[in-house]
N, CA and C atoms of all chains as a GROMACS GRO file, in nm:
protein
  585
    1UNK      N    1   1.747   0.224  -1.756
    1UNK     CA    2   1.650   0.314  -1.694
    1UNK      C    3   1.507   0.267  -1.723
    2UNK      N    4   1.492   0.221  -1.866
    2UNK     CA    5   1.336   0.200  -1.893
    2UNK      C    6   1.326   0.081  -1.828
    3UNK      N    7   1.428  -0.047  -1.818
    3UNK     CA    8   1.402  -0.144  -1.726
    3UNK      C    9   1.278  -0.132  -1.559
    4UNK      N   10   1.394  -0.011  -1.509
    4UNK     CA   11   1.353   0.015  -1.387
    4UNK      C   12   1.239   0.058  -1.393
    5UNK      N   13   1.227   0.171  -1.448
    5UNK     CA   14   1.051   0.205  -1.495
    5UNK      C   15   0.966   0.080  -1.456
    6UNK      N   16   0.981   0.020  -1.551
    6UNK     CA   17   0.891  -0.142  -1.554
    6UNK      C   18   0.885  -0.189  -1.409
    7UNK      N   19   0.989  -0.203  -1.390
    7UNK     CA   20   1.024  -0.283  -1.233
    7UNK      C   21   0.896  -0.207  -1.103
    8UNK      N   22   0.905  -0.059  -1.127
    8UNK     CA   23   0.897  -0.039  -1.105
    8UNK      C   24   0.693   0.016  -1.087
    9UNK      N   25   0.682   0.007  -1.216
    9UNK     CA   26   0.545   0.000  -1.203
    9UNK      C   27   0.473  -0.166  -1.150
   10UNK      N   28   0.559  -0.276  -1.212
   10UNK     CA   29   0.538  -0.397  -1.184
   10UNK      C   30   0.498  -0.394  -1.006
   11UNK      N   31   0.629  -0.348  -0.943
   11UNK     CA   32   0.614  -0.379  -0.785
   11UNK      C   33   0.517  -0.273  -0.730
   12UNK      N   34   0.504  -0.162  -0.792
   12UNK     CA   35   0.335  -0.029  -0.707
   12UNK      C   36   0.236  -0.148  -0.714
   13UNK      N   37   0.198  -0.175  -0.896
   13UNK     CA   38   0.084  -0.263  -0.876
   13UNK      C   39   0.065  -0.373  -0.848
   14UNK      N   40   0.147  -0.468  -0.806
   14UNK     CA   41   0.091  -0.584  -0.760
   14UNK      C   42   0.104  -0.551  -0.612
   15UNK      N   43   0.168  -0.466  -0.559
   15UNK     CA   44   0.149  -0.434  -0.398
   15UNK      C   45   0.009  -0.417  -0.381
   16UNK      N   46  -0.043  -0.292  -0.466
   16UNK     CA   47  -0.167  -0.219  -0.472
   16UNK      C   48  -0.268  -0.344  -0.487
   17UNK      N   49  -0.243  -0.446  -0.600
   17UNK     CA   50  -0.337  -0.576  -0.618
   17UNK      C   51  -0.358  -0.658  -0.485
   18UNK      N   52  -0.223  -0.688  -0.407
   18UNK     CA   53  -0.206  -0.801  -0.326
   18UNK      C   54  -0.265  -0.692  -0.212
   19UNK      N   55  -0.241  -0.590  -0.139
   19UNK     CA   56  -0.324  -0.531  -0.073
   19UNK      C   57  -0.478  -0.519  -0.068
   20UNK      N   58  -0.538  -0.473  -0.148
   20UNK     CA   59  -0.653  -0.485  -0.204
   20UNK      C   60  -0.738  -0.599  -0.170
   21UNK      N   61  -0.667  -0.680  -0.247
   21UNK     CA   62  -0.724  -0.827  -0.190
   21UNK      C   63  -0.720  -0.907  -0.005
   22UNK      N   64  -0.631  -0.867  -0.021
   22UNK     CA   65  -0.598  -0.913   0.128
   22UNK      C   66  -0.671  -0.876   0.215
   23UNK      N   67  -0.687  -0.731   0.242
   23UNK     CA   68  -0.738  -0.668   0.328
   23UNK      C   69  -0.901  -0.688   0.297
   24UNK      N   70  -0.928  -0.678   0.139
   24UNK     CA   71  -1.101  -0.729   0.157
   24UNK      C   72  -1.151  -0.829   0.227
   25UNK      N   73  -1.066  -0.950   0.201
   25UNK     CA   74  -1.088  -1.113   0.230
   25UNK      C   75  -1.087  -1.065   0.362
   26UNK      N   76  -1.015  -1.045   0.453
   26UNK     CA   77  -0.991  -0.971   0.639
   26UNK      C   78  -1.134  -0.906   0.672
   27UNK      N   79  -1.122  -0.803   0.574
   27UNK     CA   80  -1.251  -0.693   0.612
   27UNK      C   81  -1.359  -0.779   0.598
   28UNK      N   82  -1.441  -0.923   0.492
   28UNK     CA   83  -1.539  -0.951   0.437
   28UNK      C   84  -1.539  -1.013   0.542
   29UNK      N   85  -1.496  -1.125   0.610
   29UNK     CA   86  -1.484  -1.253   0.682
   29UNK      C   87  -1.516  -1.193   0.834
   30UNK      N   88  -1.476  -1.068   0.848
   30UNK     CA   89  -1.522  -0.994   1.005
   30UNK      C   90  -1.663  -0.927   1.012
   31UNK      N   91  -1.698  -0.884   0.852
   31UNK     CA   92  -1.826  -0.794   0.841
   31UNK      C   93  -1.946  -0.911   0.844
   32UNK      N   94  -1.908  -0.982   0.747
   32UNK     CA   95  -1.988  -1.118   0.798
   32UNK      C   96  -2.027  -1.175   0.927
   33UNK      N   97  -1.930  -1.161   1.005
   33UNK     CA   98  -1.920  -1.270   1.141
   33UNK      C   99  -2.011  -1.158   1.244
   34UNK      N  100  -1.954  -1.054   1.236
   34UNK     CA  101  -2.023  -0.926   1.283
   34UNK      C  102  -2.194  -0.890   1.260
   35UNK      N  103  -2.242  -0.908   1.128
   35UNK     CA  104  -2.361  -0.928   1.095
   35UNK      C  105  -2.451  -1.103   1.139
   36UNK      N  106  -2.360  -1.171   1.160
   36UNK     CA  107  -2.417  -1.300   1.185
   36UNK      C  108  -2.437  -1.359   1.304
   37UNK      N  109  -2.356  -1.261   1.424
   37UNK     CA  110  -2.334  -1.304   1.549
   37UNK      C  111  -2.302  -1.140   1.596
   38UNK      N  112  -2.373  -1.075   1.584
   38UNK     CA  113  -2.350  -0.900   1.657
   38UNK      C  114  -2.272  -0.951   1.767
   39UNK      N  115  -2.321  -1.052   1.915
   39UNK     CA  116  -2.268  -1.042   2.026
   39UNK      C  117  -2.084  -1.034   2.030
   40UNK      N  118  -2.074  -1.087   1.910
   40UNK     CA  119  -1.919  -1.152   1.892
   40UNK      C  120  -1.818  -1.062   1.863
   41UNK      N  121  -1.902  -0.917   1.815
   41UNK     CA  122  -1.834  -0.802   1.753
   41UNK      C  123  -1.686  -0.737   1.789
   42UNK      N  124  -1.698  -0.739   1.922
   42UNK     CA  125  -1.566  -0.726   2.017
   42UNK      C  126  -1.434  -0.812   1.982
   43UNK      N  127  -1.459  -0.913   2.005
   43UNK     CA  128  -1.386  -0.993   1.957
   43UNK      C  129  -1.320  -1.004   1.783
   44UNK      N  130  -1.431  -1.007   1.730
   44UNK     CA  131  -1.421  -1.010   1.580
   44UNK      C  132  -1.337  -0.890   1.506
   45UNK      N  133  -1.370  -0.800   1.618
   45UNK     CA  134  -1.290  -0.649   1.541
   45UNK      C  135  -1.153  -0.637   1.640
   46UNK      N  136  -1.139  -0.697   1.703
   46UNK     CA  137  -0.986  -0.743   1.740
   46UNK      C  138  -0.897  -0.805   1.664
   47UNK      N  139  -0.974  -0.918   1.562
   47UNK     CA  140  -0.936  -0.969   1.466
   47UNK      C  141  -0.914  -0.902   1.358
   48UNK      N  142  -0.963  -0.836   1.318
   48UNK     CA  143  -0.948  -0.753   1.238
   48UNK      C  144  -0.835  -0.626   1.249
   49UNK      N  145  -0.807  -0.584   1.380
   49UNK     CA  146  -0.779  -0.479   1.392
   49UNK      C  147  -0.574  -0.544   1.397
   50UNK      N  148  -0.575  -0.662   1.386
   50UNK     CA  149  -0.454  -0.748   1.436
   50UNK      C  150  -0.425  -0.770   1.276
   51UNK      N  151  -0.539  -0.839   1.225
   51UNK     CA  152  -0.518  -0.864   1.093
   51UNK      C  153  -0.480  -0.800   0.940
   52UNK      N  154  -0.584  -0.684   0.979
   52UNK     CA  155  -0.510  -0.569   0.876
   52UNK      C  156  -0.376  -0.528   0.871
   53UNK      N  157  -0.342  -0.483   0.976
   53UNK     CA  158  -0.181  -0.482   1.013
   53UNK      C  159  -0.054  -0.579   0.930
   54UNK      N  160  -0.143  -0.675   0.947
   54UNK     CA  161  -0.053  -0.838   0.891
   54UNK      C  162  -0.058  -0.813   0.740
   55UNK      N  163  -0.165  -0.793   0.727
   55UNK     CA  164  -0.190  -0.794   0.542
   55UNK      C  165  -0.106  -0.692   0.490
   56UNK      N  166  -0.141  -0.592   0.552
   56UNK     CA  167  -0.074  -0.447   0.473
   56UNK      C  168   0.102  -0.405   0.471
   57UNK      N  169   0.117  -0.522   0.574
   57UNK     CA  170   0.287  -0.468   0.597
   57UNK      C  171   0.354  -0.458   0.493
   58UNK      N  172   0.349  -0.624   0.388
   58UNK     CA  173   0.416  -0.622   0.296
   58UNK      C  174   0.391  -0.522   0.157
   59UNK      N  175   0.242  -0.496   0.126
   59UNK     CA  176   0.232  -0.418   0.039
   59UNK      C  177   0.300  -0.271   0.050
   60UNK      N  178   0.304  -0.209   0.232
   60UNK     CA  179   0.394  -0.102   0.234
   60UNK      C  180   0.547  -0.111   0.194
   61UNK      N  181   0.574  -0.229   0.215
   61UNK     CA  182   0.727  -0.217   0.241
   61UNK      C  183   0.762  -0.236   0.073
   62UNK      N  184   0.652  -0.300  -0.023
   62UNK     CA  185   0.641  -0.262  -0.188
   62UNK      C  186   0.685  -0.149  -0.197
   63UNK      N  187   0.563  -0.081  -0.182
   63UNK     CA  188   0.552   0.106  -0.211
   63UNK      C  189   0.706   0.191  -0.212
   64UNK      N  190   0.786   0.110  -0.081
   64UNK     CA  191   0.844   0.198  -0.012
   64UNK      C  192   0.977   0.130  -0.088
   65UNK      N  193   0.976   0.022  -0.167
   65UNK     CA  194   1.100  -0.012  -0.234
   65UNK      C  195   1.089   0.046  -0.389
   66UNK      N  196   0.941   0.053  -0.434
   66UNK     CA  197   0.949   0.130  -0.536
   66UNK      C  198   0.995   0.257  -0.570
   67UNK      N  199   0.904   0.335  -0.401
   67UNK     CA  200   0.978   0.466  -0.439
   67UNK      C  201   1.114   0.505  -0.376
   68UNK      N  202   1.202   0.414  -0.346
   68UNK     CA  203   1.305   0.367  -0.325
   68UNK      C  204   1.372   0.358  -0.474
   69UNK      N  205   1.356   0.298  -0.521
   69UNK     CA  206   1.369   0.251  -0.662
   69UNK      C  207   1.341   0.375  -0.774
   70UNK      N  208   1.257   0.432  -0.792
   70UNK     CA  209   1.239   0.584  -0.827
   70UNK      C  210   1.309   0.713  -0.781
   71UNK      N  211   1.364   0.696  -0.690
   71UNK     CA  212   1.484   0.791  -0.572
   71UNK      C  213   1.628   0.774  -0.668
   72UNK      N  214   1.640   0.630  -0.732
   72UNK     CA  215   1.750   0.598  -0.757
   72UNK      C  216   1.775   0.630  -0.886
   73UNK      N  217   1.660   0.629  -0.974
   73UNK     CA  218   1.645   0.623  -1.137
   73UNK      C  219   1.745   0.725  -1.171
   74UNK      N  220  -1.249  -0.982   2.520
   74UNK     CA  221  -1.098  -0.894   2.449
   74UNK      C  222  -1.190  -0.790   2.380
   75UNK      N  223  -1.122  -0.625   2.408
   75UNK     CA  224  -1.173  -0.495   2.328
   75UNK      C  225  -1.034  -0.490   2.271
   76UNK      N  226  -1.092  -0.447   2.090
   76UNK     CA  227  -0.950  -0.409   2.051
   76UNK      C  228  -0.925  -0.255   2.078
   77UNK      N  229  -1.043  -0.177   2.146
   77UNK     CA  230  -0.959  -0.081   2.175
   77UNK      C  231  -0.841  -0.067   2.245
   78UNK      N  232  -0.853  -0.192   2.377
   78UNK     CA  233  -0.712  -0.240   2.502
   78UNK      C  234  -0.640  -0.236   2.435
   79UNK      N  235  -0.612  -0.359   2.334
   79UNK     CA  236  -0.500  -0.418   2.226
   79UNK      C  237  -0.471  -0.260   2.162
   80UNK      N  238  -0.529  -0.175   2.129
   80UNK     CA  239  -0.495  -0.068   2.053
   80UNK      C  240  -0.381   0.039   2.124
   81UNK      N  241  -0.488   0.069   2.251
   81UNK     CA  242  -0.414   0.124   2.390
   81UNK      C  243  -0.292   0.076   2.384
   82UNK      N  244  -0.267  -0.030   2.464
   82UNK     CA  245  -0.152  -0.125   2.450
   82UNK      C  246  -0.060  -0.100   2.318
   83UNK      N  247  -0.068  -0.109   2.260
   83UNK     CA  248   0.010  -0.116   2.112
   83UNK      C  249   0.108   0.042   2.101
   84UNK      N  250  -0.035   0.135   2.113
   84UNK     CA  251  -0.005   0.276   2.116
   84UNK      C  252   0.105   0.269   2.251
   85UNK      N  253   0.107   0.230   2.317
   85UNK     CA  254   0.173   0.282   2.451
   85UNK      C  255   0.322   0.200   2.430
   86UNK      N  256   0.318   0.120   2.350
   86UNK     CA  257   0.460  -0.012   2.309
   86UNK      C  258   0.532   0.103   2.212
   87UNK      N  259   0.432   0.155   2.169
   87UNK     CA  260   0.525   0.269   2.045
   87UNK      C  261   0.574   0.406   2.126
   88UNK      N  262   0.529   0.481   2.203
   88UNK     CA  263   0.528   0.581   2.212
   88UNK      C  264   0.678   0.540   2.358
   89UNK      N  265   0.645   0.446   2.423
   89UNK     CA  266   0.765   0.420   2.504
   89UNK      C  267   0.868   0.370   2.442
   90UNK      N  268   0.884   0.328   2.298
   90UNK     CA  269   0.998   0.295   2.221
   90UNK      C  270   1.087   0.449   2.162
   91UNK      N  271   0.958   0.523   2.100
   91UNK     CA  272   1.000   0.673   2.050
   91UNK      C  273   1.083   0.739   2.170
   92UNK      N  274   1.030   0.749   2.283
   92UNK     CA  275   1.117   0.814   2.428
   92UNK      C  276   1.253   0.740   2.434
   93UNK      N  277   1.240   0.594   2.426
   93UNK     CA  278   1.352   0.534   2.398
   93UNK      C  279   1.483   0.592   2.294
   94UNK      N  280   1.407   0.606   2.184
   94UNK     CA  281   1.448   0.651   2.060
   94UNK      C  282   1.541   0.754   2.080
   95UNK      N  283   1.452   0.869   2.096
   95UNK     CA  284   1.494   0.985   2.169
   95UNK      C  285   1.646   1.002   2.228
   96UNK      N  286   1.616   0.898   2.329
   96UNK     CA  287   1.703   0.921   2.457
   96UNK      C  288   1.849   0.893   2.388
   97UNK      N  289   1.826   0.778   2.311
   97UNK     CA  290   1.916   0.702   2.235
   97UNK      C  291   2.032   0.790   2.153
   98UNK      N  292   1.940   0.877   2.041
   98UNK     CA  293   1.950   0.978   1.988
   98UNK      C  294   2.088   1.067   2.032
   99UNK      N  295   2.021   1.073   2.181
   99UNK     CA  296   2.095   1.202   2.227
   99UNK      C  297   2.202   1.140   2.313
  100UNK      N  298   2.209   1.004   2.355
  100UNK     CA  299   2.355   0.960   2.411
  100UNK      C  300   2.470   0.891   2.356
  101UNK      N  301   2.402   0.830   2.209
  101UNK     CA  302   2.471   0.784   2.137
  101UNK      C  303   2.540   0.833   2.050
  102UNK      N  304   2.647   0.831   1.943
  102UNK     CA  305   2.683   0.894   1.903
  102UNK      C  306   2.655   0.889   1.723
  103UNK      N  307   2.500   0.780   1.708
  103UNK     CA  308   2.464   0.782   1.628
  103UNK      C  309   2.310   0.857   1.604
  104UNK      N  310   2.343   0.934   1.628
  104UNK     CA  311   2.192   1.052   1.631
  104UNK      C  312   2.119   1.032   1.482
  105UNK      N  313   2.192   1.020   1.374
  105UNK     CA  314   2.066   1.025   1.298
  105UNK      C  315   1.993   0.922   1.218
  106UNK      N  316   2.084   0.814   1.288
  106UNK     CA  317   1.942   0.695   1.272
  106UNK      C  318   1.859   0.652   1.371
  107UNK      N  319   1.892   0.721   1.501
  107UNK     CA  320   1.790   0.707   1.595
  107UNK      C  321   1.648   0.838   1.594
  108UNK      N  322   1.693   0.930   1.496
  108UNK     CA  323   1.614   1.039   1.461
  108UNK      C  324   1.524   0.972   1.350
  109UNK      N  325   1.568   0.889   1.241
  109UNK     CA  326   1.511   0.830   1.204
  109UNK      C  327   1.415   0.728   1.240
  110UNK      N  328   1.444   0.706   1.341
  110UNK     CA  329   1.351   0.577   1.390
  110UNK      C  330   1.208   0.661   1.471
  111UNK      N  331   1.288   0.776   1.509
  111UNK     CA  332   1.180   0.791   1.554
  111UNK      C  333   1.098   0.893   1.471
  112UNK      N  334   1.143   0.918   1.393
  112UNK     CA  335   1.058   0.975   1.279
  112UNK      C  336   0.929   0.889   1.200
  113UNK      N  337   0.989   0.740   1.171
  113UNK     CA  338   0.919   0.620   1.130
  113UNK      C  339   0.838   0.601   1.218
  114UNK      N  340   0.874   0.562   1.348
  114UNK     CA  341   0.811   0.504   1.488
  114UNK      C  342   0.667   0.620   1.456
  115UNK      N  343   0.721   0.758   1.436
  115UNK     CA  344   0.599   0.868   1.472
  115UNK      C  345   0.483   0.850   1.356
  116UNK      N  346   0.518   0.822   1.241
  116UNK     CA  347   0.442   0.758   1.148
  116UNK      C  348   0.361   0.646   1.163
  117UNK      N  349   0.399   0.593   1.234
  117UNK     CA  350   0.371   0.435   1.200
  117UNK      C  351   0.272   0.429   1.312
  118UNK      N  352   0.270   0.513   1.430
  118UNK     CA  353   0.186   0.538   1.511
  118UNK      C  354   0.029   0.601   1.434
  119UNK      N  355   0.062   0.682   1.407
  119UNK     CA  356   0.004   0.769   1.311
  119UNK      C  357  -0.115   0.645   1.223
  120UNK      N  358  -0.010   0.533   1.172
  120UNK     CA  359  -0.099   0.517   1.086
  120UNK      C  360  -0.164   0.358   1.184
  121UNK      N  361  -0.093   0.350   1.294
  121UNK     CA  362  -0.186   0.239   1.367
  121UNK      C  363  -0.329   0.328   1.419
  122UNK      N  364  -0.353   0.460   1.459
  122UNK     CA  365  -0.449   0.511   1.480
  122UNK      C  366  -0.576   0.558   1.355
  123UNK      N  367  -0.513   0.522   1.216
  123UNK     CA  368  -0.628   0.521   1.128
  123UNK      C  369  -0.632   0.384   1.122
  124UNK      N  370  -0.586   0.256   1.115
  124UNK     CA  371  -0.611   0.123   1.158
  124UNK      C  372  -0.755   0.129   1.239
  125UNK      N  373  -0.697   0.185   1.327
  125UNK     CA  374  -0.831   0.158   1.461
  125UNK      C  375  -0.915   0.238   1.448
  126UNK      N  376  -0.934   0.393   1.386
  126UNK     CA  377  -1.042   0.451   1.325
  126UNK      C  378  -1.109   0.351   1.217
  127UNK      N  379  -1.019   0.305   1.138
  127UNK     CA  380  -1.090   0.252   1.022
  127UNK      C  381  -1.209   0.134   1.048
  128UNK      N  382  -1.154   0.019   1.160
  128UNK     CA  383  -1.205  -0.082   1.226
  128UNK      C  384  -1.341  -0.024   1.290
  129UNK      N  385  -1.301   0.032   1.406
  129UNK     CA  386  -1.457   0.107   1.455
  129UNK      C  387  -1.567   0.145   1.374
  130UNK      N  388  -1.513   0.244   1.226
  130UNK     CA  389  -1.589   0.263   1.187
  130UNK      C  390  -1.738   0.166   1.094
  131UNK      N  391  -1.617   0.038   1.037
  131UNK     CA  392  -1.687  -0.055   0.963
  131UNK      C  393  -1.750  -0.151   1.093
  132UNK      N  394  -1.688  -0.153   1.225
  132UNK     CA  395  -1.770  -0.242   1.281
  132UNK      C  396  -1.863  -0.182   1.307
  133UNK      N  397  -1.927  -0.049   1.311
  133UNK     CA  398  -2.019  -0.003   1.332
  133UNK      C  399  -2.149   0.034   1.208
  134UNK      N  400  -2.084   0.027   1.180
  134UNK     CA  401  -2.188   0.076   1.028
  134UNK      C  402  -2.215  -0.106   0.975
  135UNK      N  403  -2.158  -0.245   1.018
  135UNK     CA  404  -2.202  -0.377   1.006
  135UNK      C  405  -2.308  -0.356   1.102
  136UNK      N  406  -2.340  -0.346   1.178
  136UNK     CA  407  -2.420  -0.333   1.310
  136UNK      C  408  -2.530  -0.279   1.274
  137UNK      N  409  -2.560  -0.112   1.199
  137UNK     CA  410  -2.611  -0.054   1.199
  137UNK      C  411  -2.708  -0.095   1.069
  138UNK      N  412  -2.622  -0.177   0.990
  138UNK     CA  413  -2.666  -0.213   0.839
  138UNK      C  414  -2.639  -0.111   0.741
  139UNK      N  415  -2.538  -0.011   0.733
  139UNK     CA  416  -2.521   0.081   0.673
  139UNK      C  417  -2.407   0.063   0.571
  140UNK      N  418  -2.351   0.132   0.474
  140UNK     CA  419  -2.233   0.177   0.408
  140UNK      C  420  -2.167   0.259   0.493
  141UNK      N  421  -2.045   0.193   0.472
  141UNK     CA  422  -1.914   0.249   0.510
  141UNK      C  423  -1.825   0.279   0.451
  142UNK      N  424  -1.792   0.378   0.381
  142UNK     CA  425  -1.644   0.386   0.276
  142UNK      C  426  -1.555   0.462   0.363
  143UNK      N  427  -1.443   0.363   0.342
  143UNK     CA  428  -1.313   0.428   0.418
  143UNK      C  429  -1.210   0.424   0.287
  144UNK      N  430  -1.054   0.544   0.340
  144UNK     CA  431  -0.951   0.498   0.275
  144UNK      C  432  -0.857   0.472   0.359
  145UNK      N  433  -0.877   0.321   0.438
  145UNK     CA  434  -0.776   0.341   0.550
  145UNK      C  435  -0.651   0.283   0.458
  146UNK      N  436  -0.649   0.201   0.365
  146UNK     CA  437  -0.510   0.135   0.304
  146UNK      C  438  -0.453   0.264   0.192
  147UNK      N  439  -0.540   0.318   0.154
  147UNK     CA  440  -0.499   0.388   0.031
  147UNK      C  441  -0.430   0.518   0.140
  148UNK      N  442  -0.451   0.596   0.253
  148UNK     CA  443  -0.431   0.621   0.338
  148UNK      C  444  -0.298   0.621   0.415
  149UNK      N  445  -0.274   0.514   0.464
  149UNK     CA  446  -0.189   0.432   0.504
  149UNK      C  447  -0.016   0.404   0.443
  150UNK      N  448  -0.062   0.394   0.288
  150UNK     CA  449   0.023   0.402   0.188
  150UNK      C  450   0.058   0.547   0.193
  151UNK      N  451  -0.005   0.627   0.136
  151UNK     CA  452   0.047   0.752   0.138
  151UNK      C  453   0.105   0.854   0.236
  152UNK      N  454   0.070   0.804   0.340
  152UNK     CA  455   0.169   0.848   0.508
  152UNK      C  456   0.281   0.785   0.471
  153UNK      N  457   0.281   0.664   0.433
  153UNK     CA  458   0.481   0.588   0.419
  153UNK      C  459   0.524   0.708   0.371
  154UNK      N  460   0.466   0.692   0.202
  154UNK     CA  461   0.517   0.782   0.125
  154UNK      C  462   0.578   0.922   0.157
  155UNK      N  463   0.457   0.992   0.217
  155UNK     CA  464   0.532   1.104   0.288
  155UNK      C  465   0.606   1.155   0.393
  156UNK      N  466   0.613   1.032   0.447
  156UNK     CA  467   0.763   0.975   0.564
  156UNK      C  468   0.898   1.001   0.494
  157UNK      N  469   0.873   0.881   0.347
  157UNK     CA  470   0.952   0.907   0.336
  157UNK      C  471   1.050   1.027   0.244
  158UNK      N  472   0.940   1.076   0.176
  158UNK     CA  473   1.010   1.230   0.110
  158UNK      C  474   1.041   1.293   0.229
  159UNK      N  475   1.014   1.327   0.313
  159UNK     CA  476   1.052   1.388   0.454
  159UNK      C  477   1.222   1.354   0.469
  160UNK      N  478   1.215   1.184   0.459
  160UNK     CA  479   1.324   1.157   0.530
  160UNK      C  480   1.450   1.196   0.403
  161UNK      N  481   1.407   1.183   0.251
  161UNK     CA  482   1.489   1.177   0.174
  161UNK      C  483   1.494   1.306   0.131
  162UNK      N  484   1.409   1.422   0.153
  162UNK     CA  485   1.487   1.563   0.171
  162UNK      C  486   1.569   1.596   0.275
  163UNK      N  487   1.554   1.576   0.404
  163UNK     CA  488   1.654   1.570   0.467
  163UNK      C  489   1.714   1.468   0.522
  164UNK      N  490   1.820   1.467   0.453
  164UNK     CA  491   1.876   1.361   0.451
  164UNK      C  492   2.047   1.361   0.592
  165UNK      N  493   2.012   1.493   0.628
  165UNK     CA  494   2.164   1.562   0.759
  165UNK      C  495   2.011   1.503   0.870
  166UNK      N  496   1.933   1.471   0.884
  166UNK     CA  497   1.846   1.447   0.963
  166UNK      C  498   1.806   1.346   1.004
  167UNK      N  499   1.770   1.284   0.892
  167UNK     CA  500   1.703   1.125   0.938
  167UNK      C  501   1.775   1.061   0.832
  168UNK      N  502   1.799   0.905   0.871
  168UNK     CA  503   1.855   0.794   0.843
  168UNK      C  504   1.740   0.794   0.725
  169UNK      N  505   1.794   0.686   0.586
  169UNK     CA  506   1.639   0.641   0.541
  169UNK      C  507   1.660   0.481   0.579
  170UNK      N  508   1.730   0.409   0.655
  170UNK     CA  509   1.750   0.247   0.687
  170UNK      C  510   1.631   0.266   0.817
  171UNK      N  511   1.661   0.384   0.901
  171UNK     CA  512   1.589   0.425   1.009
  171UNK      C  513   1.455   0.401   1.004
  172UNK      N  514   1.441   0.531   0.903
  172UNK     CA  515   1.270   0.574   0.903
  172UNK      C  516   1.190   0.451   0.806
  173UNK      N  517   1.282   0.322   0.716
  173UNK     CA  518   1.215   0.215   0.720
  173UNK      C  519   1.175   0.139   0.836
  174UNK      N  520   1.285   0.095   0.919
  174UNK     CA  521   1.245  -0.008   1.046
  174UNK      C  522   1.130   0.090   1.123
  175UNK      N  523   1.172   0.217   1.154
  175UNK     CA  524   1.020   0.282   1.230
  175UNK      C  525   0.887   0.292   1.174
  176UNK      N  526   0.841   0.299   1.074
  176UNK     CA  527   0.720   0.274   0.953
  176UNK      C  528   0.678   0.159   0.983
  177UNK      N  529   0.801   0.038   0.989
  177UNK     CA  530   0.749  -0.121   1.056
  177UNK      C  531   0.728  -0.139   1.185
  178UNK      N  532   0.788  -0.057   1.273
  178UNK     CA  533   0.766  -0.093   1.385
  178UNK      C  534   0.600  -0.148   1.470
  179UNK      N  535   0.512  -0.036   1.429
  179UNK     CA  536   0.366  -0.123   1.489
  179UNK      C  537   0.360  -0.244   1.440
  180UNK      N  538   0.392  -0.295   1.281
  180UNK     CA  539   0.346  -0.407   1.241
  180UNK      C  540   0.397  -0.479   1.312
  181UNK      N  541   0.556  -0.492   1.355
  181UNK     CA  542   0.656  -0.576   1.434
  181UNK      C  543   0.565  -0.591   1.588
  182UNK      N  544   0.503  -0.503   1.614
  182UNK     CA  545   0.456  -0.502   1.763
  182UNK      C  546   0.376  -0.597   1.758
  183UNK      N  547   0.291  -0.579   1.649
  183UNK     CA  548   0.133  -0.643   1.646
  183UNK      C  549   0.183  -0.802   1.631
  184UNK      N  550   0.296  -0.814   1.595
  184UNK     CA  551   0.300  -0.986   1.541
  184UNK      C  552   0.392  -1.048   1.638
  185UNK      N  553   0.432  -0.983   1.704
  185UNK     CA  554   0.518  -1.006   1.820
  185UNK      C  555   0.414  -1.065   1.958
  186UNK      N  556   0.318  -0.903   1.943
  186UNK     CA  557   0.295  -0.956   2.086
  186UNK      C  558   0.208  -1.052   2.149
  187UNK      N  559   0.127  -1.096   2.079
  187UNK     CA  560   0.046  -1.212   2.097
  187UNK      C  561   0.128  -1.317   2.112
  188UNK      N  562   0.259  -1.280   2.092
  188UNK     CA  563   0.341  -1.448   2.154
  188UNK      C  564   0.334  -1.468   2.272
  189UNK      N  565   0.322  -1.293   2.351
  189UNK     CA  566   0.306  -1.342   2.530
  189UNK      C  567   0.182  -1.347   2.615
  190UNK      N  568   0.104  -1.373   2.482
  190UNK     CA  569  -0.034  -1.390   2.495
  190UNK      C  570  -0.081  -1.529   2.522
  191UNK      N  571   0.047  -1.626   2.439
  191UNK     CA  572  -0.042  -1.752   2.421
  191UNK      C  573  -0.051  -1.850   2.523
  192UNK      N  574   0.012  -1.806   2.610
  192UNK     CA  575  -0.030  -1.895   2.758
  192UNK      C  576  -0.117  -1.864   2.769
  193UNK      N  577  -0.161  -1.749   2.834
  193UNK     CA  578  -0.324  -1.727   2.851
  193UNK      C  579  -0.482  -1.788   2.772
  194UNK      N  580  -0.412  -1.775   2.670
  194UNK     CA  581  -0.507  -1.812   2.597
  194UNK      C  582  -0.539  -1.972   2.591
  195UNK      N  583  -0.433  -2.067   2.612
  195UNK     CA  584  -0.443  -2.172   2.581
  195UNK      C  585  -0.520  -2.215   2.740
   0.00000   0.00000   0.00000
């Protein structure tokens, strides 16, 4: 049981870490391009709006095995 | 390209899958993982529309030169979450194999569909 515990805080936070990150690096690289080229904005937040999606999938499908994993304890 | 189209679009790939769902539901004789799906599917919609709130908002406030604080991920996470206590209290209701694949479903859309994009583009 205390195993799982572990397991289990292990996989929330590095979801929570690898999310975090991901999605800044996405968000920074569009807020930039957006401030550096306004005309481009359209475009740029298409990218973004495609990209977040991509980043975040796996950190949900974390969450959702942890508390998966907590269902089971 | 507006990502509101791409958004439109996306929204309309989900909401004609859920009718799908539905229909499925009720001719098949596996009703409650198609209840599930579309339980997920209804989520996952849900959370492609704070996606695209979230986007608008920061592309606008880059523009404006302003602060923007959002919680679209912290957000996002916590809709799964309460998908899935939903699905795992009732459990005579929704599948929980279900209301995983429907939670994924926008992401599946979003990475999918630019494949029938890339003629155009090239």
């Amino acid at each position: 049981m205390g195993t799982i515990a572990i397991g289990i805080g292990i996989i929330a936070g590095l979801a929570a870490i690898a999310g975090a990150i991901g999605v800044a690096i996405v968000v920074k690289g569009t807020l930039e391009g957006i401030t550096r080229q306004p005309e481009l904005r359209g475009q740029l937040q298409t990218v973004m709006f495609i990209g977040i999606p991509l980043v975040e999938a796996l950190p949900i499908i974390a969450i959702v095995i942890a508390f998966l994993l907590l269902g089971n304890m | 390209m507006n990502y509101g189209d791409a958004a439109k679009r996306y929204a309309l790939y989900t909401i004609v899958l859920i009718i799908l769902f539905f229909i499925l539901a009720a001719l098949t004789p596996y009703p409650i993982f198609f209840l599930g799906l579309v339980l997920g599917a209804a989520f996952s919609l849900l959370n492609l529309y704070s996606t695209y709130v979230q986007v608008k908002r920061l592309g606008e406030g880059a523009l404006e030169g302003k602060k923007k604080f959002a919680f679209g991920t912290v957000s996002r996470v916590i809709t799964a979450v309460l998908c899935l206590l939903l699905a795992v209290s009732n459990p005579h209701i929704f599948d929980l194999v279900g209301v995983i694949i429907g939670l994924m479903l926008t992401y599946a859309i979003i990475m999918i569909e630019p494949i029938f994009h890339i003629k155009r583009l090239q």
